[in-house]
N, C-alpha and C positions, 0 to 999 in steps of 0.2 A: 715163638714160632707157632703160627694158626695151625690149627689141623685140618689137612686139605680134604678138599669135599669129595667125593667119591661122585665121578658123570658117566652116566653109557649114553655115547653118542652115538647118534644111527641116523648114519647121511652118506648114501652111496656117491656125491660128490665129491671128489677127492679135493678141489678146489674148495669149493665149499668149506667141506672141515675144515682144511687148514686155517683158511678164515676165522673160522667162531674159535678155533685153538690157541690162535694168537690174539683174538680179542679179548678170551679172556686171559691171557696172562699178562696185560695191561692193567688189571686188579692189583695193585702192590701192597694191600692189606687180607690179600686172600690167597692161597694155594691149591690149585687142583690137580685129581688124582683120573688123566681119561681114558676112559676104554672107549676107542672109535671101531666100530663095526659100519659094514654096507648095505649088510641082508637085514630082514627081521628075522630070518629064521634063525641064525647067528645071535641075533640079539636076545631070543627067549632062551636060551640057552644057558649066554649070560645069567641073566636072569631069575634062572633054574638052582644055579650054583652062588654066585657072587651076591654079595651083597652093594647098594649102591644109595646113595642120599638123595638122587634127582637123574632122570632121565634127558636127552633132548631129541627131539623125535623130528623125523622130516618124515611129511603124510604119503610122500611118491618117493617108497622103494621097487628097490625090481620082483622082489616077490608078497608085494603089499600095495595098495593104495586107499589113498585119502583116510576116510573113516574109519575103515575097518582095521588096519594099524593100530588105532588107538583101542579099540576094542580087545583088540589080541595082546596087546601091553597089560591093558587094567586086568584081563583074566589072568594072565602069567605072577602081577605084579597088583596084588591090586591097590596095595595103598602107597608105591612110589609115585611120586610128584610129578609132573609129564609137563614138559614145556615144550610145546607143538612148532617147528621152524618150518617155512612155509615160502612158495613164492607166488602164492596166491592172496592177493589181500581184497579175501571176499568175507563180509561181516556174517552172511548168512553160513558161510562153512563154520567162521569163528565159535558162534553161537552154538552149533553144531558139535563143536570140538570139545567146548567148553563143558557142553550136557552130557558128552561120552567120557568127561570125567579130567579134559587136559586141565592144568593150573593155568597156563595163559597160552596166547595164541599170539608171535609174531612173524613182519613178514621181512625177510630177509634183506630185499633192498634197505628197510627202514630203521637197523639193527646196530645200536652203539654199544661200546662197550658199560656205557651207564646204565640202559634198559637190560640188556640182556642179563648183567650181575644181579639187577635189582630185582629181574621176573625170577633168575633160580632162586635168591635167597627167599621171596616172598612166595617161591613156588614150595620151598623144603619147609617154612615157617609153617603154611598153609596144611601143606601133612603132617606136620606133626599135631598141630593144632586138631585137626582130623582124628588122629591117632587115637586123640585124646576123649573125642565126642564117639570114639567107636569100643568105648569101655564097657559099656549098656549097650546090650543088642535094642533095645525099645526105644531108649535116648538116641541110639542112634540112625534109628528110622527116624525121628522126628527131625535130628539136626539134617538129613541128608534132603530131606523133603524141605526143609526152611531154607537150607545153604539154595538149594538148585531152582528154590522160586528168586533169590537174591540174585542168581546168577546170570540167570535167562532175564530178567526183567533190568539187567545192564550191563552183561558184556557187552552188547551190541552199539551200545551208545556212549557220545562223550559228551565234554561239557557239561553246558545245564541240562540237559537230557537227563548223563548221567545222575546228577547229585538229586533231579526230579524221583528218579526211578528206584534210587537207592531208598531214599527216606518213604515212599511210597510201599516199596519191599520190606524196609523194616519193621514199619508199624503195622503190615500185614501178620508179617510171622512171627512177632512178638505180641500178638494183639493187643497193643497198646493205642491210646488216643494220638497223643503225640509225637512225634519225630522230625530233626532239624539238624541238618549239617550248613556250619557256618568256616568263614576265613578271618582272619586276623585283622584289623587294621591299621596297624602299626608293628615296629620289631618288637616295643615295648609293650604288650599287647595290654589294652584298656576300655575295646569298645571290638565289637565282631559284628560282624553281619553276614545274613545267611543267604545261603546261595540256594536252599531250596528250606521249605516248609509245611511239614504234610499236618493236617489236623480235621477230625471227626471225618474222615473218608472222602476229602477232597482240600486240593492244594490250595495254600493261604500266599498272599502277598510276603515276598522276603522285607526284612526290616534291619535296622540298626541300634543296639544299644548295648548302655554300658555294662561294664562286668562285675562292678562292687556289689556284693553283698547279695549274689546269686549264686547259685550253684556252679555254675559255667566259668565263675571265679576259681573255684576252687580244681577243676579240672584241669583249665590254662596252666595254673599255679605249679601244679603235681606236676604236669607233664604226664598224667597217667590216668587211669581208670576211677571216675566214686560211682557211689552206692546210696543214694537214700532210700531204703523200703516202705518209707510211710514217715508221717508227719512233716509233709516237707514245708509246707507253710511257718509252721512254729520252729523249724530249723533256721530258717530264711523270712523272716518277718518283714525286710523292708523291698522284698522282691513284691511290689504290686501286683505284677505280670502272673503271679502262681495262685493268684489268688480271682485273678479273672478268669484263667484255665480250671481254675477248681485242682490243681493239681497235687496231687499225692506223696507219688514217687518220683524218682528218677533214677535215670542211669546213665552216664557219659563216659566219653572218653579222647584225649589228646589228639588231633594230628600232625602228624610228627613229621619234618620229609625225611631223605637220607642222612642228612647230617647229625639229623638230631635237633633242627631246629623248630619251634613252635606254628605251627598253620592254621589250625582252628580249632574243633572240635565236631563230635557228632552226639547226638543225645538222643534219649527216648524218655518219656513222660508221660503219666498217665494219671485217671481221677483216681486209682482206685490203689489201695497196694500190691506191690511190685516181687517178686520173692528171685530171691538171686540166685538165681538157676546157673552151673557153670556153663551149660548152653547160649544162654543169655550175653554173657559174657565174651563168651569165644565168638559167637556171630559179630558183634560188635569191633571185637579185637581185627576181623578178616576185612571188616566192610572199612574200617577204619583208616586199613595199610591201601584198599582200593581207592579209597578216598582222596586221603594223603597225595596217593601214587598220581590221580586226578589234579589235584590241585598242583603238586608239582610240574606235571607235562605242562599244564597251561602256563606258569610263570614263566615257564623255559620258553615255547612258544611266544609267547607276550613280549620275552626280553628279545627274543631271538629278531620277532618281527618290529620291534620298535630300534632294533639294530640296522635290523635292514631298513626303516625308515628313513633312518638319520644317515646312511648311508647313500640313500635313491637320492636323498633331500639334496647332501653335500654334492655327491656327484652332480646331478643335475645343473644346481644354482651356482655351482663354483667360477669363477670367475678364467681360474686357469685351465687350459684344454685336460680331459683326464679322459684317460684311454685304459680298455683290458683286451690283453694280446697275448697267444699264445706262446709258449717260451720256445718250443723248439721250430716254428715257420715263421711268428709274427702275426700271423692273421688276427685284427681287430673283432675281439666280441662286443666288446661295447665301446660308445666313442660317448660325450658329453657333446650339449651345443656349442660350447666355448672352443672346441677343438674345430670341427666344423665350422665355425664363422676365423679362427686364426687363418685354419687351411685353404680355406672356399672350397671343400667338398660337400655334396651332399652324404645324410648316412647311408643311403643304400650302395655309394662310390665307395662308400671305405669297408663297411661291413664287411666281412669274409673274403679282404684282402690285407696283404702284408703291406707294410712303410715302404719294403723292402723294393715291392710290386708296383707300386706306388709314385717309387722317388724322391720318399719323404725325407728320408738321410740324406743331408748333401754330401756327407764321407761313409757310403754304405760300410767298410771298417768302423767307425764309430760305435756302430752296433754289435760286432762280433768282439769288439774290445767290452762292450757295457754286458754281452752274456757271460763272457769269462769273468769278469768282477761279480757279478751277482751272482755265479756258479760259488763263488767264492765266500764272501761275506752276505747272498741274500736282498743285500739293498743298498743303494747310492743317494745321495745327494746333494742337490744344486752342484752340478757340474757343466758346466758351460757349452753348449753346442748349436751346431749351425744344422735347419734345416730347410725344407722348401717348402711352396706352398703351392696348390695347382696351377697357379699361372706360372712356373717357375720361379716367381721372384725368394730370393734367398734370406734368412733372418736368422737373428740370435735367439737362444730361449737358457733358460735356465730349467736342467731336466732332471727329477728325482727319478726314482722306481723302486721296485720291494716285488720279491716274486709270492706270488698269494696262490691257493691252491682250490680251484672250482670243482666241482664232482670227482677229485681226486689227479686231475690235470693240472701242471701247473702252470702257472700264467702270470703277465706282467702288468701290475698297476704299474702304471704311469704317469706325472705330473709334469704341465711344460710349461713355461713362463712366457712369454713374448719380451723381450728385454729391449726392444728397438729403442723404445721413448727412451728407456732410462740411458743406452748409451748416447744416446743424442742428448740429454741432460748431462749426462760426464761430460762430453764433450762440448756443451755448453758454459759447464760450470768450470772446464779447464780455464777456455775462452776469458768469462768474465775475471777468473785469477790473474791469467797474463794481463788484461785492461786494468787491473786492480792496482798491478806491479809499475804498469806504465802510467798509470797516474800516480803512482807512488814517485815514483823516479822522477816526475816531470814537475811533481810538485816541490819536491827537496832540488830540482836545479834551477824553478824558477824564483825560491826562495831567496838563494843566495844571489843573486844582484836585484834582488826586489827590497834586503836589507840595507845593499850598499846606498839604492835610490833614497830610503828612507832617511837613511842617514844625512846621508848630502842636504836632502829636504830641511831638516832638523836644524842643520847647520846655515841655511839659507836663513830661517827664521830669525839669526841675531845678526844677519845685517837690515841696513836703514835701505829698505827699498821702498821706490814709488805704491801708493797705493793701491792702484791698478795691477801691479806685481805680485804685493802684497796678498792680496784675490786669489791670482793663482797659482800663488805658493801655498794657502791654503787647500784651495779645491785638489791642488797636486797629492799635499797631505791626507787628506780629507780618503781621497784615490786609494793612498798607497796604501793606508791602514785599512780600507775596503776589502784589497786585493790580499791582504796579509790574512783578514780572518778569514775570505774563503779559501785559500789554500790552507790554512789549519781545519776548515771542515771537510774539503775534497779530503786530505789527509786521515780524518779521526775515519770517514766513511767508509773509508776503500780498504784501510788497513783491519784486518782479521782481531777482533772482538777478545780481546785477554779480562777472566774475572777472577774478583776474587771474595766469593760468595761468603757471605757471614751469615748470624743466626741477628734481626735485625725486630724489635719491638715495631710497628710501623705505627704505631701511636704515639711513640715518644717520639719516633725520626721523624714524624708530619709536623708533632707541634714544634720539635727543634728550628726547622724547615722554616714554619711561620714566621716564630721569633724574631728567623734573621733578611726573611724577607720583607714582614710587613711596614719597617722602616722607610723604606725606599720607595713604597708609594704613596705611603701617607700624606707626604708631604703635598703630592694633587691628589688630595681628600678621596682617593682611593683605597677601601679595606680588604684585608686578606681573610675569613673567619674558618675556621676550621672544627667540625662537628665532631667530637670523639667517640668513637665507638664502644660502649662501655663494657667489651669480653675485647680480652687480649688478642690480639692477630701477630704472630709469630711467624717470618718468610727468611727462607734463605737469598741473599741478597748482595752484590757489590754495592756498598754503600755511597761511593765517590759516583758510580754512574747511575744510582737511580735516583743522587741529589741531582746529575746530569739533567736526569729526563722530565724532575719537579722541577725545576728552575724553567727550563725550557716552557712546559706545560704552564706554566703559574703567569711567566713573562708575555707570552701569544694574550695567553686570558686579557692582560690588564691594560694589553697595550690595543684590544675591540673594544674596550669601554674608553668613557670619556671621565667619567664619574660611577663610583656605585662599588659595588662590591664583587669580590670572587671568591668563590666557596669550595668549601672541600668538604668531603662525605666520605666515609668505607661502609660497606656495606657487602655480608657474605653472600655472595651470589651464588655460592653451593659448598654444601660443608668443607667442601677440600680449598674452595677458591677464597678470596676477597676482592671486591673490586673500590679502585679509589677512584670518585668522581670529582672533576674538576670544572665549575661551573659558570659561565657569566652571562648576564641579560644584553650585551651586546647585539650588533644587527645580524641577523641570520647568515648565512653563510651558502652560497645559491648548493641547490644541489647538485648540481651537476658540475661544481667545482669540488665539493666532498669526495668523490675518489681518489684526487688527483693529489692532495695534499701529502701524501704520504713518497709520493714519487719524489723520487732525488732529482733536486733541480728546477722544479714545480715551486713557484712562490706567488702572492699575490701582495708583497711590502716591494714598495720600491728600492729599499734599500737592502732588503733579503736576501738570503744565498739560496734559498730552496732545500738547504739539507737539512734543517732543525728536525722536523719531525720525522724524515727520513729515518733520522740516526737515531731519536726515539723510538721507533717502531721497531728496528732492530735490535736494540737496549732490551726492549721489555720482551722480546720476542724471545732472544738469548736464556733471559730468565724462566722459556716455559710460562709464559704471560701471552696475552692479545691486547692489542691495542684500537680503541676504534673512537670514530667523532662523529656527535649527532648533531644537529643543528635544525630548529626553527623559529617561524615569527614568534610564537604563543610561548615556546618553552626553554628560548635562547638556545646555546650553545654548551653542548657538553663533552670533554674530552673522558674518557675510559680506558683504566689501564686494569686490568685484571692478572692477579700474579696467584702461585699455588701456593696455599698455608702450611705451615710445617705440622704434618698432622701426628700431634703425640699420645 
């Protein structure tokens, strides 16, 4: 159980308070004890009597304002911590606030519960640290007059401003030569670079470098505070850098953010020795959490704004309409161009009106049903709905949402799809399934009396007919076994693609492949040669149809030549792929018949059905492969089949 901090709050708006009372009990590793007052006169009272860890002050009470508030605190109080809350965010009061003694100055629109825990704890750190420098009336003239030139010369300022202003302030009121606050460049930190650089009374260019075997190692390392008083060269002998500064001493120390995690550091350095004053040290320790606190805002900033980058980027460039609508009228804050070009509105038609207004629902219900669900669960998706578009014409979309909260309002991102093509695609691809079935069916009933024909054919052949006859009871034969294998390829085409994928060496299965093809042409002084590839190529594969698709490929090849050879090649064409090339110097192949081959039906053999490569292209396709054919005078003809390797 933490022990809660003791806060006099003094904020005559009752709204208000509430506010900052509930934001800090959003703290779940902190406990606070508050006494909320309206007057100042009430507050010194307090005061008088109570004791308290940290103040928080609003500069406009009813019997106080601005400045002098804080003046009447610090005399009542003079060394409680004052976090000054404000709804003025003017840098020159800031500055002002600051030198009348606040610990920090925010403005209340800009007020999370992250800053505000971080300004009290860093406001009570800050006195006590105080406390500590007001032990010695003498020491503590000195540290009061050092803190308030550090104070002035960067409350005012952020950024590189600030870390300019800081290291500039420090090397003043430590009189030292050097001073440098740097950031991290890495989690792993190995190399910093600084964000500001003061040295001999005027700023130097920031730099980069490593951290072995300097000082600045040993700071990151600690996560804390060193000390060299003198001889810092022969401490650090392979730091170059110390020996061009002529440098002596040093003094450093960690910055930390709130987690606890590493940020950079800040140092001071000098020719001469250093004597380690606890002064020294406490200014350092304050400038340090200032630092720190600096570099943190900006990372959050940075992350925040490259959020919203990626954000501006998505919405914009997105493809699908993306809309922001308030949840309880509908009215469009923002609309994308995609939304706009589905609609045919322009943005200033949609802007700061509703769908509703509109006519964008073509079941205005649709909407009062999609608020109840996201009342509900917050967010839907891809649910199916019909809208309109300003010429009235009506469409389907596929429509997500998620309610998101803008300045504390909430509102509906929204996502809409256009789905028209795709249901004209269903309804195309139903299509082609019924012509699929009905050549399915027309093939298996022209079968059967195309076998009887054959037969009879067959049986024609052992009688003693006229020659003449003889003729065309051949050509009849000839016919019918024509008509028999195109209805076994109308058939393999139409019917739906069953595999049955193995783990396939495709070096062994090519030369297999070879083996038992290259027989068959040899005989017309036709060669098969086959180039191995000499790393393993491993693919998941239906073995019986990607013999299909090599047979096919091999046979086209040999039957464009007259003589000569067809070649085979693999070759990875990206670590995940291989591609098998199938090759012959036969005559070119016009281009403008190259499209067309792969079309079912498309043949250029007079005795061809047109589905060979048809069904190859599908084969390889099935497999997550592409298949394609090149063809010229110079470089003959090449078929491509490119399949995905099994990557282990």
């Amino acid at each position: 159980m933490t022990t809660p901090i003791l806060l006099l709050l003094v904020e005559d708006n009752p709204a208000d308070a509430h506010l900052l009372m509930e934001t800090l009990e959003e703290a779940a590793d902190q406990s606070w004890q508050i006494t909320h007052v309206q007057r100042l006169s009430i507050a010194l009272k307090h005061l008088a009597s109570d004791h308290f860890d940290a103040i928080l002050l609003d500069l406009s009470l009813p019997d106080s304002k601005e400045l002098d508030t804080i003046s009447q605190i610090r005399t009542a109080a003079q060394d409680l911590p004052i976090v000054v809350l404000t709804g003025l965010d003017d840098k020159q009061i800031a500055v002002q606030a600051v030198a009348r003694g606040a610990q920090d100055y925010l403005v209340k629109g800009t007020i999370t519960p992250e800053v505000l825990i971080r300004a009290i704890r860093y406001a009570i750190e800050r006195g006590r640290i105080l406390k500590q420098l007001q032990a010695e009336v003498l020491e503590r003239q000195r540290s009061e007059q050092t803190l308030r030139m550090i104070v002035e010369g960067t409350a005012s300022v952020v950024g590189d401003d600030f870390f300019r202003s800081l290291v500039r302030s420090l090397a003043e009121a430590l009189g030292v030569r050097y001073a440098l606050v740097s950031g991290c460049e890495s989690t792993a930190p190995t190399r910093v670079r600084t964000f500001a650089f003061w040295h001999d009374n005027e700023f130097g260019k920031n730099f980069e470098y490593d951290l072995a075997d300097t000082p600045c190692e040993q700071v990151i390392n600690s996560k804390g505070c060193q000390y060299y008083a003198s001889n810092l060269q022969s401490l650090f002998p392979k730091d170059g850098v110390l020996v061009e500064w002529q440098a002596e001493s040093y003094l450093g120390i960690a910055l930390l953010d709130s987690t606890g995690k590493i940020l950079g550091h800040l140092a001071v350095l000098d020719d001469k020795p250093m004597e380690d004053e606890p002064r020294n040290r406490a200014v350092l320790e304050i400038f340090a959490a200032r630092a720190a606190a600096e570099i943190e805002r900006q990372q959050a900033e940075a992350a925040l704004r490259m959020s919203e980058e990626k954000f501006s980027t998505a919405f914009r460039s997105s493809p699908d309409a993306i809309t922001i609508s308030t949840l309880d009228n509908g009215c469009y804050v923002e609309v994308n161009d995609s939304c706009l070009h589905m609609l045919g509105y322009h943005r200033e038609e949609m802007l700061g009106h509703s769908a509703l207004e509109l006519g964008i629902w073509a079941k205005p219900e649709d909407r009062d049903a999609l608020v109840r669900s996201l009342q509900e669960k917050e967010s839907v998706s891809k649910i199916e709905l019909q809208f309109r578009k300003k010429s009235g014409e009506l469409f389907p979309a596929l429509f997500s949402a998620e309610i998101i909260h803008l300045e504390n309002e909430p509102c509906l991102l929204s996502v809409a799809t256009d789905i028209t093509a795709l249901k004209q695609a269903e309804k195309a691809l139903e299509r082609l399934a019924e012509i699929g079935e009905l050549a399915t069916m027309i093939v298996h009933e022209v079968r059967n009396p195309l076998t009887t024909i054959s037969m009879s054919l067959s049986s024609f052949k052992r009688l003693d007919l006229p020659d003449r006859y003889q003729e065309y009871l051949a050509l009849a034969s000839d016919e019918s076994d024509r008509l028999q294998r195109l209805l076994n390829q109308i058939l393999l085409y139409a019917k739906p693609q069953t595999f049955q994928p193995i783990e396939l060496e495709l070096n062994s299965f090519i030369t297999d492949m070879v083996a038992s093809l290259q027989p068959i042409y040899a005989a017309d002084g036709k060669q098969l040669q086959f180039t191995i590839n000499p790393s393993p190529l491993k693919i998941l594969a239906d073995r019986d149809k990607l013999k299909q698709v090599f047979i096919n490929l091999v046979t086209n090849a040999f039957e464009a030549i007259e003589e000569g050879v067809v070649a085979i090649a693999t070759t990875n064409s990206t670590p995940n792929h291989v591609c098998i090339q199938i090759h012959n110097n036969g005559h070119p192949i016009p281009s403008d018949i190259l499209p067309k081959l792969t079309r079912p039906f498309f043949t250029t053999k007079s005795t061809g059905t047109g589905l060979g490569l048809a069904i190859v292209k599908r084969i390889v396709e099935a497999h997550g492969g592409e298949f394609s054919i090149e063809s010229s005078v110079s470089e003959g003809t090449t078929a491509r089949v490119k399949l995905p390797l099994v990557v282990t």
